[in-house]
N, C-alpha and C positions, 0 to 999 in steps of 0.2 A: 753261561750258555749264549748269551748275545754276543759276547764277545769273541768266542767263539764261531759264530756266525756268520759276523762282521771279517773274522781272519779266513774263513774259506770262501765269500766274494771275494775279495781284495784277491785272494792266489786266483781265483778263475778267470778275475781280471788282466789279472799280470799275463797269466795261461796265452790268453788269448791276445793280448797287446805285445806281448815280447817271445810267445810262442813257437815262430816262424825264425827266428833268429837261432842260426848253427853253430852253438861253440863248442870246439873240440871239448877232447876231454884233457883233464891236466895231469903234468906227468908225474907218474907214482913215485918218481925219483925225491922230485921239489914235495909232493905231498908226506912223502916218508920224513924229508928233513925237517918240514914244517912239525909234523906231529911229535919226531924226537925230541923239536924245540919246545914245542908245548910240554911235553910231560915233562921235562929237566927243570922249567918252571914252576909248573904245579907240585910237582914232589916236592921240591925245594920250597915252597909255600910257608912250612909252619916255621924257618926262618926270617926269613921275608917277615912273619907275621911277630916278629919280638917286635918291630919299627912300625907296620903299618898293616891295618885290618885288611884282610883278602876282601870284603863289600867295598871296601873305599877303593880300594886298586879297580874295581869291576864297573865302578861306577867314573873314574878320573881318568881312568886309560883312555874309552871309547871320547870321552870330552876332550882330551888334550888333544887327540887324534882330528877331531873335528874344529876345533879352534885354530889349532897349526897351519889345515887346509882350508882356512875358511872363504877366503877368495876362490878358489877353485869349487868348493859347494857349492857357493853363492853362483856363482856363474853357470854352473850345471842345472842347477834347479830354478833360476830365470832363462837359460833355455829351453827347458823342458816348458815351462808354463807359456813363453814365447810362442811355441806350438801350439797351442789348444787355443783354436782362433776363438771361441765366445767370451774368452776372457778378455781380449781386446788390450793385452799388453805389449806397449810397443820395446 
């Protein structure tokens, strides 16, 4: 329940700090192929799983993805704190 809580400030926050911001919408074309891609994955799954657990894949994918770009994080999220002037980072 608290955590809970905690997830619908953080959205009203977002709401309201990134609110105002107008992004199209994306095209049903790239979302169709994206979804294709996904389910040809996921069905395919319980081969995938002779070699390696579907939890592991769920947990090393979103990591590798994040290590890969880690310069690029790094740099997005000290700009972002760079803004918030009471933090006093230069």
């Amino acid at each position: 329940m608290i955590l809970e809580g905690l997830l619908n400030v953080i959205k009203v926050l977002l709401q309201v700090v990134f609110g105002w911001i107008n992004i199209p919408q994306f095209p049903a074309e790239l979302t169709g192929s994206i979804n294709s891609f996904l389910t040809l994955v996921f069905d395919n799954l319980s081969l995938l799983g002779f070699f390696i657990r579907p939890l592991t894949l769920t947990l090393v994918v979103p990591t590798l993805i994040i290590l890969l770009n880690f310069e690029d994080v790094y740099k997005l999220t000290m700009w972002i704190l760079r803004k918030i002037p009471f933090l006093g980072i230069k």
